[in-house]
C-alpha positions as CSV (number, residue, x, y, z in Angstrom):
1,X,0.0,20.0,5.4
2,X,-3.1,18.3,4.2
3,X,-4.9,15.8,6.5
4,X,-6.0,12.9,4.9
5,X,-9.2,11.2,5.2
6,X,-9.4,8.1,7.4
7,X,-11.5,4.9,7.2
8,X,-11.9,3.0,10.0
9,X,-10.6,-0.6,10.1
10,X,-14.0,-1.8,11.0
11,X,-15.6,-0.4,8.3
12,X,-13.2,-1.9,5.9
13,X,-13.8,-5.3,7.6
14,X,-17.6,-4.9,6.8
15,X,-17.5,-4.3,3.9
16,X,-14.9,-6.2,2.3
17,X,-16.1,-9.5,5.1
18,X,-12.4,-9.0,6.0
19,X,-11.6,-10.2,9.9
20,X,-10.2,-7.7,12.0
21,X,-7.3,-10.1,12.7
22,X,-6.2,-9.4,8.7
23,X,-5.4,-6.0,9.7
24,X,-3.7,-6.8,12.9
25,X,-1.3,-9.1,10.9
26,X,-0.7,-6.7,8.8
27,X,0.4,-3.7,11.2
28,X,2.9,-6.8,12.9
29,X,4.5,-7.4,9.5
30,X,4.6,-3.6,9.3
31,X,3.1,-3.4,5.7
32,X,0.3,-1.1,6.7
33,X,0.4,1.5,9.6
34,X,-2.7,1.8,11.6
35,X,-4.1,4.7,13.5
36,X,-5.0,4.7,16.4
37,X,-7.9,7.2,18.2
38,X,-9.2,6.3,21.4
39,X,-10.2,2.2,20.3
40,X,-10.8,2.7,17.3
41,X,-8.0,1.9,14.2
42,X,-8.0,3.5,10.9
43,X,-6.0,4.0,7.9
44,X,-5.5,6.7,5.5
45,X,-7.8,6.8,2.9
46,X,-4.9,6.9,0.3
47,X,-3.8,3.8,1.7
48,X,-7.1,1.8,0.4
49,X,-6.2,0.6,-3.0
50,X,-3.1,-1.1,-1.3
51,X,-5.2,-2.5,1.3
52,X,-7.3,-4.2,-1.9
53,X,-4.7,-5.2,-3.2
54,X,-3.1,-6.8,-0.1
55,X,-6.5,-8.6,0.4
56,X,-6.7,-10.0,-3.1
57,X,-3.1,-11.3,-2.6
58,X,-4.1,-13.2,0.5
59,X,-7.8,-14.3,0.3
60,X,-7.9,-14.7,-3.5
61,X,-4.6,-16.2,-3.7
62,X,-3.7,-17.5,-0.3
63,X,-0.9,-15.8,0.1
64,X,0.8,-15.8,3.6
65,X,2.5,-12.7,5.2
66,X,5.2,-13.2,4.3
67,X,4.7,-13.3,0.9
68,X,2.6,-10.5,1.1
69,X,6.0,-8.3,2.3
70,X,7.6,-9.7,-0.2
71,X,5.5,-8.7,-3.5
72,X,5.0,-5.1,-1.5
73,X,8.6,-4.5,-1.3
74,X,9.4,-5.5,-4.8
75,X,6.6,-3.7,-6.1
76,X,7.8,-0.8,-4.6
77,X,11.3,-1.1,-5.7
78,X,9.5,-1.6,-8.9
79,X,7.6,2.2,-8.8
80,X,10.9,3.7,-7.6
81,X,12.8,2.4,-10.6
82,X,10.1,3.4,-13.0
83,X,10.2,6.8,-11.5
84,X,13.7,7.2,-11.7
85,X,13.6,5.6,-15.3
86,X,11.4,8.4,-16.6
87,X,13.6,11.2,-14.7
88,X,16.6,9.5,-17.1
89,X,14.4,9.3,-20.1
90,X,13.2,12.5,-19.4
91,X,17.0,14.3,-18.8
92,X,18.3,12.7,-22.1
93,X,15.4,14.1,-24.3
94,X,16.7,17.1,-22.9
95,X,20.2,16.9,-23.7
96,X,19.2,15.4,-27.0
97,X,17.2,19.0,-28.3
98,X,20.3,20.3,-27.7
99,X,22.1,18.4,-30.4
């Protein structure tokens, strides 16, 4: 399994001049997970363009939580349906050479 790279929360909230309380909101609306080692919280590394994204919803935006969970889940549902849409596109060219 490869380990991924972590960032801590505080170094997110330095950078970005995001409040720490943004991140707490977010792990009670359980759209992020946070990791926890000794006091200190991190995410995944991988998880970072979703955190920008998140950010941008609610700061540039002014989007509430709620909202937020909203536009994740359905973007999300989105992915999976493009996914599976080129698995389908993808089988009929298939069946298509055959003809």
């Amino acid at each position: 399994m490869i380990k991924q790279e972590l960032i801590s929360i505080q170094t997110i909230c330095d950078s970005y001049d995001v409040p720490f309380s943004f991140f707490e909101d977010l792990r009670n609306y359980e759209i992020i997970s946070l990791q926890e080692e000794g006091a200190i919280y991190y995410i995944e590394e991988n998880t970072l363009p979703q955190v920008e994204r998140i950010m941008r919803l609610h700061f540039d935006l002014h989007i509430n939580m709620e909202g937020i969970d909203v536009i994740i889940n359905l973007l999300n549902k989105i992915d999976q349906l493009e996914k599976q849409n080129n698995i389908l596109k993808n089988d009929l060219q298939f069946y298509r050479k055959d003809e």
